[in-house]
C-alpha positions in Angstrom: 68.8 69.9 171.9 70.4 67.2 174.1 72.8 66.6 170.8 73.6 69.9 171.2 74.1 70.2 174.8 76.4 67.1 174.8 78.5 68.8 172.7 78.8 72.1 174.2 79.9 70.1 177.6 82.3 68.1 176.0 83.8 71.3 173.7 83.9 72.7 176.9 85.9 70.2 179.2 88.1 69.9 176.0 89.2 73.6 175.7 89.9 73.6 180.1 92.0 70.6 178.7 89.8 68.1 180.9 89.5 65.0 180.0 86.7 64.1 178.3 84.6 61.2 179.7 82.6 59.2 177.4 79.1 59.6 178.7 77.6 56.2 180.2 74.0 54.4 180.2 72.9 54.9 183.5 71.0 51.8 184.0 73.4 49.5 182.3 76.7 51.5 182.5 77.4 50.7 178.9 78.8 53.2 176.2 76.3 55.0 174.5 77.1 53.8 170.8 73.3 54.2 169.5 70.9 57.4 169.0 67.2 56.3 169.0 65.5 58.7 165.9 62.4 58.3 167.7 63.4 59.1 171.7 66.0 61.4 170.4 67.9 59.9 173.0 71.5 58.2 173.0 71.6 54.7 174.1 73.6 51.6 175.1 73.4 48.6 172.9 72.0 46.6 175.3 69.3 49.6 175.6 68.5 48.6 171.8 67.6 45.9 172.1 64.9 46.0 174.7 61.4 46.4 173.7 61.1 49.7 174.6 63.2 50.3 171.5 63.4 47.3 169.2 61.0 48.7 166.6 62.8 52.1 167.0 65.0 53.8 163.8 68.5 53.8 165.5 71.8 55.8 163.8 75.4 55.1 164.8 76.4 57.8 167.3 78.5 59.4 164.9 75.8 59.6 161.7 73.2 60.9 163.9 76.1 63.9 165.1 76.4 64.7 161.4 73.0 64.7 160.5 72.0 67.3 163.4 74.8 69.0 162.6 73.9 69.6 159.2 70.5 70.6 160.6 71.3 73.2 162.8 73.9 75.1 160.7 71.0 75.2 158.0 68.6 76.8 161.1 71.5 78.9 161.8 72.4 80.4 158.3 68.3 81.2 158.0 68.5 82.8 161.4 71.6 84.6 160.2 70.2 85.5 157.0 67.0 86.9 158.6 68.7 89.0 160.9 70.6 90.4 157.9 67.0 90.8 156.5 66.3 92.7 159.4 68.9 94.8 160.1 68.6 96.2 156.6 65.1 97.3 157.2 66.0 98.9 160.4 68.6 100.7 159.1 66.7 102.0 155.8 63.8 103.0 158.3 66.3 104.8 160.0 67.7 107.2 157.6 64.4 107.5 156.4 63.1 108.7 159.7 66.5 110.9 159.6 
């Protein structure tokens, strides 16, 4: 979800033609170059290496993009093919009401 909702701001401020800021740590004001797997959180490097992460699976920024990415258009083509599912059924209940 928070994946997600990064990048609906920044596809946002892109298509205003804004200029995209990267987002910061707020505690260290660092680039956040690291996705901790199990905070599902994006964090600074110097975030990482703290204990309240150091035995944490990190991804690359990037990887962890693609990898959620993959997941939700997966959820999404179930959704859409349930709905399709669905539709179908309400329409043969339909002309069978008819």
């Amino acid at each position: 979800a928070r994946v997600l909702e990064i990048a609906k701001r920044l596809s946002l401020q892109a298509a205003r033609g804004e200029t995209v800021e990267e987002e910061g740590c707020e505690r260290h004001r660092e680039p956040l170059k690291v996705f901790c797997k199990d905070d599902e959180a994006f964090i600074c490097v110097i975030c990482r290496e703290s204990r309240a992460h150091r035995s944490h699976t990190m991804l690359p920024v990037q990887d962890a993009v693609q990898e959620y990415k993959g997941q939700i258009q997966a959820q999404l083509q179930a959704l859409k093919e349930e709905r399709d599912k669905l539709l179908a059924f309400r329409e043969a209940e339909m002309s069978r009401s008819w």
